[in-house]
N, C-alpha and C positions, 0 to 999 in steps of 0.2 A: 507660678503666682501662688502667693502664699495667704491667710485669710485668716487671721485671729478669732477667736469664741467671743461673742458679745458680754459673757459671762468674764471678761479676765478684770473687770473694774470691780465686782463682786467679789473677790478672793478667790476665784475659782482657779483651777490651773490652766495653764493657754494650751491648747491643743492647733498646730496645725495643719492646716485643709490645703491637700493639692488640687485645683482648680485648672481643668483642662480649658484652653483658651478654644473661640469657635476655630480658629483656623486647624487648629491642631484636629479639632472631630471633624473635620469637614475633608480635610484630603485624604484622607484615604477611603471616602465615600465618592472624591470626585476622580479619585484614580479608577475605581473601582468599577463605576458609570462608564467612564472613557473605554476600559476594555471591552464593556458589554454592548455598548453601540456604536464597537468600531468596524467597517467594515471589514471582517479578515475571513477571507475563504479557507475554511480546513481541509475542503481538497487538494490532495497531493503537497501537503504544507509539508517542509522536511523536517525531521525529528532532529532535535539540537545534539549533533556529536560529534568526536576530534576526526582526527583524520586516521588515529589507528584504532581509532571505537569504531568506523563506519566500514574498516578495510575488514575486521574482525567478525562484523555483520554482512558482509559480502559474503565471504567464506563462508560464515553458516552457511547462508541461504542455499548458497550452491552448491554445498555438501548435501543439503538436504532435497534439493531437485536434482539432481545426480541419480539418474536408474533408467528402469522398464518403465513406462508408465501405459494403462490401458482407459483410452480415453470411455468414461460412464457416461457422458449425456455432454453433448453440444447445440447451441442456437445461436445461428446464423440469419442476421438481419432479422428476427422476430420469429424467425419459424423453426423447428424442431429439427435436427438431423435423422435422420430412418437408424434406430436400432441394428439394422445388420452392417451398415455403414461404420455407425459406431464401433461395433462391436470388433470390426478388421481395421482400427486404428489404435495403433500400436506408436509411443513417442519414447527419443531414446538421448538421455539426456546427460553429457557428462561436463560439467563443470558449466561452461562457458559456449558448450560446442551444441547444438541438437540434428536429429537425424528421424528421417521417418522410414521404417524399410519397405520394401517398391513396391509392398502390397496393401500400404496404408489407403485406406481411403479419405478424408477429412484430413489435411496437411495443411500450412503455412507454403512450406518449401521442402523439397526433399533433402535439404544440408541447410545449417546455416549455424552464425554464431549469435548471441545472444547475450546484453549486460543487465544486468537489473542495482537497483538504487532500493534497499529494504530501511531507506531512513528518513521516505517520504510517507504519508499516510493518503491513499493508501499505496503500496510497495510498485515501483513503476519497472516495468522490462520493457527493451526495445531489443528488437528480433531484426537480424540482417538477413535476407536469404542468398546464398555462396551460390546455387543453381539453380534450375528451373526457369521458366519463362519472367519471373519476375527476379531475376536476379540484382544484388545491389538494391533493391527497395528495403525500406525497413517500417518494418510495420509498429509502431505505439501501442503500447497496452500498460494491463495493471495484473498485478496477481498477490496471491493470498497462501498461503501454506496452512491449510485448515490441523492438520497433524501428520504425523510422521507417515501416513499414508495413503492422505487424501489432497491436491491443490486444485486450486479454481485460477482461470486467467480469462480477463479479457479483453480484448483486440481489437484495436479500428482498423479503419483500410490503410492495404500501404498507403504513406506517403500524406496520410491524414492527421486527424487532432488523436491524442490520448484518451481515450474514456476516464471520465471520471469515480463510476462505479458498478458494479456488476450486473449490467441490465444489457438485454439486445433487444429493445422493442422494433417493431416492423418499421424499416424505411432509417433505420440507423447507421445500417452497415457493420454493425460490430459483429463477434465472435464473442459469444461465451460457453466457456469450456469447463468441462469437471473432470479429472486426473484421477486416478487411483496407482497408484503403486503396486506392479507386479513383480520387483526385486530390482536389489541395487546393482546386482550382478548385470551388466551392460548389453553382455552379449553380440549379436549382431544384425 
């Protein structure tokens, strides 16, 4: 819409005026409204990517949990694990595959395989255990790759909901865990 100078019967020269219509200022205040009080949970919500963007984010992931790892500090249903407990669990983790050796204390499973999805926020793992008394159960969780040394994960019960974030308050059932990286070398 276009809007002449009152001034052009005057001899003055016409200049003019673009004139935004209400509709025109008004939608993208009411698009704008609609996404902020829409309900949309951003837990676990997946990160927009193809299918060889999300296969190429696999692959990190699990290059990067690929090692030794020595569990730092575990809570279990709200309460603390004992220190020497911790201290003699050892997670041994190659690709896809994990292993606890038989003198872990704090374990899942003593074998199991394991897929993670790094394209949900936050990154979700589910854990199958291959032996032990819970075999074929799989247990839901979430985890975090804090940096190339350190991860966090954590775990409902077999056969349960996902946790949404890194909390084990009392009477939850979860597992939360902290990982440190004692070498990539596998060993056994």
């Amino acid at each position: 819409m276009l809007i002449r100078s009152l001034n052009a019967r005057a001899g003055h020269s016409t200049v003019p005026i673009r004139v935004m219509t209400i509709h025109h200022f008004l939608a993208p205040i009411a698009i704008a409204a609609a996404l902020l009080i829409s309900p949309v949970d951003v837990a676990a919500q997946p990160i927009s990517t193809k299918g060889a963007d999300k296969a190429m984010l696999i692959q990190k992931d699990y290059e990067a949990l690929t090692g030794r790892w020595q569990l730092v500090r575990s809570i279990v249903d709200g309460t603390p694990v004992p220190e020497t407990e911790v201290a003699q669990t050892v997670l041994i983790t190659d690709h896809d595959e994990f292993r606890f050796p038989a003198d872990a204390r704090v374990g899942t499973a003593p074998l199991g395989k394991f897929t993670i999805d790094p394209t949900t926020k936050p990154k979700q793992v589910d854990s199958t255990a291959l032996s032990g008394p819970g075999k074929g159960e799989v247990t839901k969780g979430i985890y975090e790759i804090i940096d190339a040394n350190n991860k966090r994960a954590c775990w409902g019960k077999p056969g349960g909901p996902r946790p949404t974030d890194f909390t084990s308050a009392p009477g939850s059932g979860r597992t939360l865990q902290y990982w440190r990286l004692i070498s990539k070398q596998l060993g056994k």
